[in-house]
C-alpha positions in Angstrom: -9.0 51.1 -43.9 -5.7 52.9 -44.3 -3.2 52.4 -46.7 0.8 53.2 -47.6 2.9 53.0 -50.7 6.1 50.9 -50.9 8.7 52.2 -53.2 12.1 50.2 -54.6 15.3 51.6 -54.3 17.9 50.2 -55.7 21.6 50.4 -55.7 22.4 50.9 -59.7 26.2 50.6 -59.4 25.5 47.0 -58.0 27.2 48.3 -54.6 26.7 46.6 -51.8 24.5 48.9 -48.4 26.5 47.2 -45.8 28.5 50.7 -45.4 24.5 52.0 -45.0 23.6 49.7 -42.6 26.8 50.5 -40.5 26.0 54.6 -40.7 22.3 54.2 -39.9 23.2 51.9 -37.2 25.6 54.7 -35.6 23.0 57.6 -36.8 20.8 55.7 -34.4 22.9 55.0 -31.3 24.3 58.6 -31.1 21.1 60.2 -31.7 22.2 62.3 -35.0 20.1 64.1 -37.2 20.1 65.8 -40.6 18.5 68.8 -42.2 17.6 68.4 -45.6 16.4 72.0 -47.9 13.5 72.9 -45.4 14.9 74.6 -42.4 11.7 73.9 -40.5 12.1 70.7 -40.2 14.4 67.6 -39.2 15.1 63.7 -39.5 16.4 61.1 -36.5 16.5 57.3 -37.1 14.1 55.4 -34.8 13.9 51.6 -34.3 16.4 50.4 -35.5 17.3 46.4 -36.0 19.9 44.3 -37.5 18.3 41.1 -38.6 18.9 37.9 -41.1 16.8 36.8 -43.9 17.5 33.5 -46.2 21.3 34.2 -44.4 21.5 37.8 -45.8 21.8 40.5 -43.5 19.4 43.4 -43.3 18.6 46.7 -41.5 15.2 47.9 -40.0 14.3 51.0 -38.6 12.2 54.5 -39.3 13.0 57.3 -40.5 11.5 60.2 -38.3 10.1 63.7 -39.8 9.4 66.3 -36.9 9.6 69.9 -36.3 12.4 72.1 -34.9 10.5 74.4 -32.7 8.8 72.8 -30.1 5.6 74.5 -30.8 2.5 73.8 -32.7 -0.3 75.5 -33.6 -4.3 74.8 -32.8 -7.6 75.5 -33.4 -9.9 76.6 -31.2 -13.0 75.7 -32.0 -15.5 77.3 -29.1 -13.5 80.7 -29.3 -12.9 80.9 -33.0 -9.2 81.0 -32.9 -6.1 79.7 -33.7 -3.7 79.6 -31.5 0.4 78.5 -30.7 0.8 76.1 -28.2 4.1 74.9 -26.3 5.2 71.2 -26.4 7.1 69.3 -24.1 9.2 67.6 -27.0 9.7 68.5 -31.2 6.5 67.4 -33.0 6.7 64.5 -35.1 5.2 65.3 -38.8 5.2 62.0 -40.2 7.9 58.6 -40.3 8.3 56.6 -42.7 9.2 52.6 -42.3 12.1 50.9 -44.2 14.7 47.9 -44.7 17.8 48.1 -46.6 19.6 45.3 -47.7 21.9 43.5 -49.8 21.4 46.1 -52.9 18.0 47.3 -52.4 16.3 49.6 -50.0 12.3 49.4 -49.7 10.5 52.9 -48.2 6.9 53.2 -46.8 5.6 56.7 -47.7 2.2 57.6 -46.4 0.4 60.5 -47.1 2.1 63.9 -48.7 4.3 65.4 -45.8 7.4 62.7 -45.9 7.4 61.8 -49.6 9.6 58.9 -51.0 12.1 61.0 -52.7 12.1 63.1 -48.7 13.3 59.5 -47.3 15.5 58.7 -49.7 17.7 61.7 -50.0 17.6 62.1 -45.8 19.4 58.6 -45.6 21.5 59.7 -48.4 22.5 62.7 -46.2 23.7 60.7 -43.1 25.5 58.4 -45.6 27.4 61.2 -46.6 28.5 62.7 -43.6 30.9 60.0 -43.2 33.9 60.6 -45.5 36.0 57.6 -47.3 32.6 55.5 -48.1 32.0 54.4 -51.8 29.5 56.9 -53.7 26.2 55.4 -53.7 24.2 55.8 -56.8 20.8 55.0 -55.6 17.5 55.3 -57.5 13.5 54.3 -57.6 13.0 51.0 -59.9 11.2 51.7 -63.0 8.4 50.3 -63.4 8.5 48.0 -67.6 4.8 47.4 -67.3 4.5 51.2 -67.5 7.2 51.3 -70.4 6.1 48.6 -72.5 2.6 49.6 -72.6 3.7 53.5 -73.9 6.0 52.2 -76.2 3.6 49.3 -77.7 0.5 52.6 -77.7 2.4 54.4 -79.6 2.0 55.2 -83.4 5.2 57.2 -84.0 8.4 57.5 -82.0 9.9 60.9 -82.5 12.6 61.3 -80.1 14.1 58.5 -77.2 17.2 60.7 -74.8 19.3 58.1 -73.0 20.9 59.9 -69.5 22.6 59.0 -66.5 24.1 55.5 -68.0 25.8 52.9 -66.3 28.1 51.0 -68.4 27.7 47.1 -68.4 31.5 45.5 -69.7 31.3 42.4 -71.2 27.0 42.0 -70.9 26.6 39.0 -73.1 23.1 40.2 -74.6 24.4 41.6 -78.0 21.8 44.6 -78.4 23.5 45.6 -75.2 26.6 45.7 -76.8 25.5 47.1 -80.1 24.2 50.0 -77.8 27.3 50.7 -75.4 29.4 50.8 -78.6 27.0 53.1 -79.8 27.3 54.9 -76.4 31.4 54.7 -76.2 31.4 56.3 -79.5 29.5 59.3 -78.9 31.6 59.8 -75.7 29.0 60.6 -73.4 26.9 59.2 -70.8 24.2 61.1 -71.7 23.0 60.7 -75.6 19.4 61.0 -77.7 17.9 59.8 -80.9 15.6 61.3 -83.3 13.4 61.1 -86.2 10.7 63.5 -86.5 9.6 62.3 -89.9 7.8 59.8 -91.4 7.5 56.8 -89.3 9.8 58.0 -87.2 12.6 55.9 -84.8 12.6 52.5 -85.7 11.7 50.8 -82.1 12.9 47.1 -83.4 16.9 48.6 -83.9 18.9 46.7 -81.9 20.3 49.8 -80.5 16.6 51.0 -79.4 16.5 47.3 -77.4 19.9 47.3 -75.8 18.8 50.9 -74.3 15.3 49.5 -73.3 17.0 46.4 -72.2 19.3 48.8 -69.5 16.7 51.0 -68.7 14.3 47.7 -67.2 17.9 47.1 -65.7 18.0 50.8 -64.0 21.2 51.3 -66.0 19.9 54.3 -67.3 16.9 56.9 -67.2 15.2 57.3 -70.4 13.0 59.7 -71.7 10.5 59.4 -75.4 8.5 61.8 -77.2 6.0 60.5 -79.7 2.7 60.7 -81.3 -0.8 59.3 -80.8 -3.5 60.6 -82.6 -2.1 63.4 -84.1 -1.1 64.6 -79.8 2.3 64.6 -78.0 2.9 62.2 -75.7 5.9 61.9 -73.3 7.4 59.4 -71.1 10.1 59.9 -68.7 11.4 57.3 -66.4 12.1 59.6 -63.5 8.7 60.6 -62.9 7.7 58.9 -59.5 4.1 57.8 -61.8 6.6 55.6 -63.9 8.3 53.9 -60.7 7.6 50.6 -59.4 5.1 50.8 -56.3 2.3 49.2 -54.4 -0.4 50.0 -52.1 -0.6 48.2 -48.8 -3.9 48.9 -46.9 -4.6 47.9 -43.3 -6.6 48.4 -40.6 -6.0 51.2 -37.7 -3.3 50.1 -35.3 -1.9 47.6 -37.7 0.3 49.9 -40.0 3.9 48.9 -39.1 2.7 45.6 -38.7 1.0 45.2 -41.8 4.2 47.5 -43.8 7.1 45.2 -42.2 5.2 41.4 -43.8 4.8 42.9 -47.0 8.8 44.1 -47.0 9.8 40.5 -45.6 8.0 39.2 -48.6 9.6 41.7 -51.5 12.9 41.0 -49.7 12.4 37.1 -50.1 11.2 38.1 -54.0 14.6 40.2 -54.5 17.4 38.6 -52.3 
């Protein structure tokens, strides 16, 4: 058996992809690519399709990873060598599988040499080689299970830093509220709190919720320090172990098969 890992993207603005689905879709038909920090290397759109689901429109396609120079090179195994060999075409490195749609993109990453965050930021970069479009501010969805369980493990909170905040006007949960006053009033969008001594942050402030409450919303990123036993621990929602995922395993010859059900079925979860 072989397996992938599907990640959620998610637009945090509440912006809708259409604008996405139209530059892929051109990306695609005029065969354009993009370079992302690694010179070595490049990314092409492949397979792409416009489709409908429950009357929502979505994109299909791959993203492509594969190698400027059209050269590779082998191992000879009789002779004891390695050696550079010539190819007919740019070798592919890896691709990666995905759908966007609606608000929400869902990537396939399998194995290390395309990772999710790769994918991600090499759509971004052939969304933003088209000028006039609205700013996309796109990120992985945090996973609460992971939250709630560090928060509810821990004895003492020293420290919570709230960065990278959306505003919500008029939310009607009122520890929401309390917090986005608290937010607006401190004039920033980036903000912490901290109590190093004795029990430390209280976690039941209605402040502390409304945060918590906009980081399961992906309003915000959040970041805690505390203690357990006397030991630091730390949790930070940007770390890709603290985003939502799954592993899909399938047999050989069934991957993009096995990859596009299990997005039709998030999609039908999420729409």
């Amino acid at each position: 058996m072989q397996e992938s890992t599907i990640w959620t993207v998610v637009e945090r603005a509440g912006i809708k992809l259409e604008p996405l689905f139209d530059v892929l879709k051109k990306a695609h038909s005029s065969k354009s690519i993009v370079a992302l920090q690694e010179d070595e290397y490049q990314y092409a759109i492949h397979k792409f399709e416009e489709k409908t689901e429950r009357n929502s429109r979505y994109i299909s396609a791959q993203l492509i990873k594969y190698k400027k120079e059209t050269s590779i090179e082998s191992y000879d195994i009789n002779k004891d060598r390695i050696e550079t060999e010539t190819t007919a075409n740019p070798p592919v490195i890896s691709y990666s599988n995905f759908v966007v749609f609606s608000k929400y993109i869902l990537i396939e990453q399998k194995g290390r040499t395309l990772g999710q965050r790769q994918i991600l930021n090499a759509l971004l970069k052939f969304y933003e080689l088209n000028e006039n479009l609205p700013r996309l501010d796109l990120g992985f969805i945090l996973d609460t299970k992971v939250l709630d369980e560090f928060i509810k493990s821990q004895e003492k909170i020293t420290l919570i830093r709230f960065s990278n905040i959306v505003l919500n006007p008029d939310n009607p949960d009122k520890n929401i509220q309390q917090f986005e006053n608290f937010i607006r009033d401190t004039n920033g969008k980036n903000t912490e709190i901290s109590n190093p001594t004795g029990a430390g942050i209280n976690k039941n402030s209605k402040i502390i919720d409304g945060g918590l409450k906009l980081s399961k919303m992906d309003k915000l990123n959040i970041k805690i320090e505390s203690e357990s036993e006397g030991e630091k621990q730390v949790f930070n929602s940007v770390e890709g172990r603290n985003k939502l995922k799954e592993k899909v395993s399938y047999e050989n010859g069934e991957r993009d098969k096995t990859v596009f059900q299990r997005f039709l079925q998030k999609m039908r979860e999420l729409l």
